[in-house]
One Martini backbone bead per residue (centre of mass of N, CA, C, O) as a GRO file, in nm:
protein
  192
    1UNK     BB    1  -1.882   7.074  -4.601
    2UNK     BB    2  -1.605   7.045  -4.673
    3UNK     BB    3  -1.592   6.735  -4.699
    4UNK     BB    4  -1.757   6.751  -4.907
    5UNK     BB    5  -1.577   6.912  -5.112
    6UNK     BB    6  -1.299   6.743  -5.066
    7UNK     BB    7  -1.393   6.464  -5.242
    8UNK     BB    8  -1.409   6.602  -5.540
    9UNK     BB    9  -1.111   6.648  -5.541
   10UNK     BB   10  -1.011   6.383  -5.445
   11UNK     BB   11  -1.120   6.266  -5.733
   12UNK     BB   12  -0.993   6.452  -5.950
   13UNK     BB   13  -0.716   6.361  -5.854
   14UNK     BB   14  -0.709   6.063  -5.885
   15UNK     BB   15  -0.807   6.084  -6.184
   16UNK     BB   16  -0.543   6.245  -6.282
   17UNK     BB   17  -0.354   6.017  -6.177
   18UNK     BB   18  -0.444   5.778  -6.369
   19UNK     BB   19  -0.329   5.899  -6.623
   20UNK     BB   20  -0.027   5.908  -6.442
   21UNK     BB   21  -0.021   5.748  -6.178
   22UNK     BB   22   0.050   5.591  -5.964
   23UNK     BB   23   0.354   5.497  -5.745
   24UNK     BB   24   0.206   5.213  -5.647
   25UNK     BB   25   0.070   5.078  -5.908
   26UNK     BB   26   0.295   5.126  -6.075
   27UNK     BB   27   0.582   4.966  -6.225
   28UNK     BB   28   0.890   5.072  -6.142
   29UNK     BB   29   1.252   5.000  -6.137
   30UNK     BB   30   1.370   5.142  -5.906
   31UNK     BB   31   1.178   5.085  -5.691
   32UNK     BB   32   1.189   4.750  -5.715
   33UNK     BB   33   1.502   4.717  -5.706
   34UNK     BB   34   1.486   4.835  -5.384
   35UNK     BB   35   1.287   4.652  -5.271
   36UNK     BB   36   1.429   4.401  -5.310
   37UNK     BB   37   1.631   4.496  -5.208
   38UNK     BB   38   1.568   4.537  -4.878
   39UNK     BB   39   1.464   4.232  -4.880
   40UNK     BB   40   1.689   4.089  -4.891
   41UNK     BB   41   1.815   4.208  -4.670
   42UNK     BB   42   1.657   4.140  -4.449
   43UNK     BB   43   1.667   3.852  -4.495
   44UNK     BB   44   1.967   3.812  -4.434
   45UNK     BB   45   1.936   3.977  -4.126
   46UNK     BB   46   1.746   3.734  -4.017
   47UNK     BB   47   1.898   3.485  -4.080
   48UNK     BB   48   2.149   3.580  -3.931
   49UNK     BB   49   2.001   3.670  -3.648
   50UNK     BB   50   1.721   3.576  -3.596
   51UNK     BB   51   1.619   3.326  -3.672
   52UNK     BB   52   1.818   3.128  -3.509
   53UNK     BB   53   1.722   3.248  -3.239
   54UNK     BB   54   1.467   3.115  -3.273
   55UNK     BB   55   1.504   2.817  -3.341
   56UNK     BB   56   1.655   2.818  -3.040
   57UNK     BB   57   1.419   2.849  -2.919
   58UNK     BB   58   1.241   2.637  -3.021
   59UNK     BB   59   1.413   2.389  -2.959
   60UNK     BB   60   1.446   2.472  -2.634
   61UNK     BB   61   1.114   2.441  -2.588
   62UNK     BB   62   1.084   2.135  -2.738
   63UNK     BB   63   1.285   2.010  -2.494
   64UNK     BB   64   1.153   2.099  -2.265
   65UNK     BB   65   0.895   1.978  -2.315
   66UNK     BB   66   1.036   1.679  -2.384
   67UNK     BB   67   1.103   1.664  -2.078
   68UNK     BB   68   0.852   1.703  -1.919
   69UNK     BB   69   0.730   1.461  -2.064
   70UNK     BB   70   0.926   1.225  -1.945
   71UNK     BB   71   0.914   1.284  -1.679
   72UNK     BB   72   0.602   1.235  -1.662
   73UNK     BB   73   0.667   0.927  -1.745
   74UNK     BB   74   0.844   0.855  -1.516
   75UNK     BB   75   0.663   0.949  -1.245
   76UNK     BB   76   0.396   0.781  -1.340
   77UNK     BB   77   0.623   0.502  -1.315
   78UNK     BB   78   0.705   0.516  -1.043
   79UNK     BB   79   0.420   0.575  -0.914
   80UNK     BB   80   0.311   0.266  -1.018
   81UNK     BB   81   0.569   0.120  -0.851
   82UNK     BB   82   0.472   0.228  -0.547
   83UNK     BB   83   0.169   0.094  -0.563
   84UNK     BB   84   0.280  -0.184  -0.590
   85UNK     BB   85   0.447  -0.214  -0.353
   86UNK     BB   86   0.242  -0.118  -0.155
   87UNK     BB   87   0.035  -0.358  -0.204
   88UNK     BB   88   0.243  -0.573  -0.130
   89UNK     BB   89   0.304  -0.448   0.160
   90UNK     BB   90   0.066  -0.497   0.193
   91UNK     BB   91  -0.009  -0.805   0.190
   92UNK     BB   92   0.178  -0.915   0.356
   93UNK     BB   93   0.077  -0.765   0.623
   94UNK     BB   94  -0.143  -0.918   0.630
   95UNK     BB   95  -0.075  -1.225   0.598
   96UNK     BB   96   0.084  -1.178   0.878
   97UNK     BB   97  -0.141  -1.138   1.033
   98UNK     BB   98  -0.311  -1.371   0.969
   99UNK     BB   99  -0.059  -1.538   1.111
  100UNK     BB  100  -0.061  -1.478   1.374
  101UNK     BB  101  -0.329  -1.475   1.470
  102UNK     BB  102  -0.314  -1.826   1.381
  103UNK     BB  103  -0.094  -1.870   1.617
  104UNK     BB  104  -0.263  -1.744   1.833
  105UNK     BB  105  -0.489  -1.959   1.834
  106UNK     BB  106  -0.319  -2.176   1.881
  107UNK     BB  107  -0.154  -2.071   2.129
  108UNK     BB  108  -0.483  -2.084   2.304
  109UNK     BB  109  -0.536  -2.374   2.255
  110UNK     BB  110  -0.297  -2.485   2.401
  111UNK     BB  111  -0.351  -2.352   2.652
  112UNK     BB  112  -0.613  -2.454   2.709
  113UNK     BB  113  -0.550  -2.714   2.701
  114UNK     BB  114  -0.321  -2.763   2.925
  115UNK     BB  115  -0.517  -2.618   3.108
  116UNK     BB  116  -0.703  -2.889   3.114
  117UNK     BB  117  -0.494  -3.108   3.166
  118UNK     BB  118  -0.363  -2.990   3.431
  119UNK     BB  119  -0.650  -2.978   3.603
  120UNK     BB  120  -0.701  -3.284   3.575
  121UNK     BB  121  -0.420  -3.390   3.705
  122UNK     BB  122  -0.476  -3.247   3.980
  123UNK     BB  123  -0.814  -3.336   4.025
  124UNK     BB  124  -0.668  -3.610   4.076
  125UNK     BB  125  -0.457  -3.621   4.260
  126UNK     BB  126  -0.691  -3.500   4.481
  127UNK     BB  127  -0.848  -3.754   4.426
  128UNK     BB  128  -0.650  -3.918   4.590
  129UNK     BB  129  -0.568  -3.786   4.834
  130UNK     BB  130  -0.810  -3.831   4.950
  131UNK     BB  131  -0.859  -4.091   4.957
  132UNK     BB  132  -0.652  -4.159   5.098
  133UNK     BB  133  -0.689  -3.973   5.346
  134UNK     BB  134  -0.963  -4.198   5.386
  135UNK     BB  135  -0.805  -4.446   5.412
  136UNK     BB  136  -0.646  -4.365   5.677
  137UNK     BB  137  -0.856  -4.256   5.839
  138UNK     BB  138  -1.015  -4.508   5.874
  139UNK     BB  139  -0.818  -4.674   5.949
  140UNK     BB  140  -0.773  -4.534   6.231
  141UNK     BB  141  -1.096  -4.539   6.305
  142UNK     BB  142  -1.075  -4.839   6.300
  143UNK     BB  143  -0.840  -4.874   6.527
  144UNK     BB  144  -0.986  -4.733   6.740
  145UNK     BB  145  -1.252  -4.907   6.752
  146UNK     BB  146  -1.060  -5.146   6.824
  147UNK     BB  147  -0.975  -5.004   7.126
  148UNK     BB  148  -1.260  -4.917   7.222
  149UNK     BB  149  -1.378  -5.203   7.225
  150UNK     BB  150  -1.176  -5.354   7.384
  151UNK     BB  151  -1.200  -5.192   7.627
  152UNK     BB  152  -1.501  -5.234   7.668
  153UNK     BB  153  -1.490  -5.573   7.693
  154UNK     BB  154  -1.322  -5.574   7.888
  155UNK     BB  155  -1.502  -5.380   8.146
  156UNK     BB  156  -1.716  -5.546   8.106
  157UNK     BB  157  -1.642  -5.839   8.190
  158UNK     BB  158  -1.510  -5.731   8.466
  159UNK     BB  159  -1.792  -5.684   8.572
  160UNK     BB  160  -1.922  -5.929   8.547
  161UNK     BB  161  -1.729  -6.074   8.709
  162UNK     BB  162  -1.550  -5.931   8.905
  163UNK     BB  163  -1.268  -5.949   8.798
  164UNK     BB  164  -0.960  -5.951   8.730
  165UNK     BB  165  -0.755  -5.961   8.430
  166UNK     BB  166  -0.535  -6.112   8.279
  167UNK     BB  167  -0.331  -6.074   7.968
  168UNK     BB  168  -0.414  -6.304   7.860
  169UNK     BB  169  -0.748  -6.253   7.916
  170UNK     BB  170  -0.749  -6.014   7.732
  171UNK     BB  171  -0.681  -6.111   7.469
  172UNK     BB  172  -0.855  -6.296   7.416
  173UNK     BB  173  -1.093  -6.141   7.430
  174UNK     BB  174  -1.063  -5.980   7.249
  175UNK     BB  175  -1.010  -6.151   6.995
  176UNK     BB  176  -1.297  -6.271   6.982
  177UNK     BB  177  -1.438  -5.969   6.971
  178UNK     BB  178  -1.308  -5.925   6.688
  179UNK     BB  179  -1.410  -6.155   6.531
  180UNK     BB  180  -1.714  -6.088   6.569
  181UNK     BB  181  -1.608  -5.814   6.424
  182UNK     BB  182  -1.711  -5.638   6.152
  183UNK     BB  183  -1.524  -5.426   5.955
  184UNK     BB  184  -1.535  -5.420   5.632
  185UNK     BB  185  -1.808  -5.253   5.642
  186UNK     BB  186  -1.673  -5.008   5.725
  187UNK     BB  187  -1.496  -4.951   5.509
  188UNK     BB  188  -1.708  -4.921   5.284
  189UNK     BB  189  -1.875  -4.747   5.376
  190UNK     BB  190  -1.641  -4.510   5.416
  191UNK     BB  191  -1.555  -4.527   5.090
  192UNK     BB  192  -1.817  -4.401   4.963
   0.00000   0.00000   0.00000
């Protein structure tokens, strides 16, 4: 209730004041040059060391932050000349990987032709030495078969007659028997 009782009282203080004025509200030419003097100072000492110390903070901070800003858009073209650079050097890197590759496949195909060429020149050769091999044995077998008719003819001869053949006489013989028998037929028989 105290407080109840002491607002009618500082009510009728203030109004009381209303009269004579509050030094608040009133304006006194003391007060007011005081207060302009105090602001002026102020304003003064503020000028002289506060406000400089502050423009110095923010224009280093708008530096910073503009280097800042320079540095990531430096860094971002950078950046992007580097990915351009690796694109390119991934290019090339293809280029050749697949210039390699096609150059590996001409020369699989041309080592496979040359191994084609070469196996062809060999089994010609082979069938060329076989042929020979095969006509001089004929031959061989050929000149055996007629040593060997000529030795049987003679044998049959002397026996037939029973008498010793002189060699004049055996080659007669021979050469007769020889002439009589077609070997030509033998040889291509024996070549196909």
């Amino acid at each position: 209730m105290s407080a109840i009782a002491t607002l009618p009282s500082v009510l009728a203080a203030s109004a009381g004041e209303d009269e004579g004025g509050s030094f608040l509200v009133s304006p006194d030419l003391g007060l007011m040059l005081w207060t302009l003097l105090v602001f002026g100072i102020s304003m003064f000492l503020l000028s002289k060391f506060a406000f400089p110390r502050i423009a110095t903070a923010l224009d280093e901070r708008q530096r910073k932050i503009t280097d800042s800003i320079d540095a990531a858009e430096r860094e971002r073209a950078e950046a992007e000349q580097l990915a351009a650079d690796y694109r390119e050097q991934l290019q090339k890197a293809r280029a050749e990987s697949e210039e390699i590759i096609a150059r590996a496949r001409r020369s699989a195909d041309q080592h496979l032709a040359d191994s084609k060429e070469a196996a062809k020149k060999q089994r010609e050769e082979i069938l060329d030495q076989a042929k020979s091999d095969i006509a001089a044995e004929t031959r061989r077998a050929v000149g055996e078969l007629r040593e060997q008719v000529a030795t049987l003819t003679v044998e049959a001869t002397a026996k037939v007659t029973r008498k010793s053949l002189t060699d004049d006489e055996q080659r007669r013989l021979l050469d007769e028997a020889l002439g009589e028998i077609d070997f030509s037929q033998l040889t291509t028989e024996g070549g196909r």
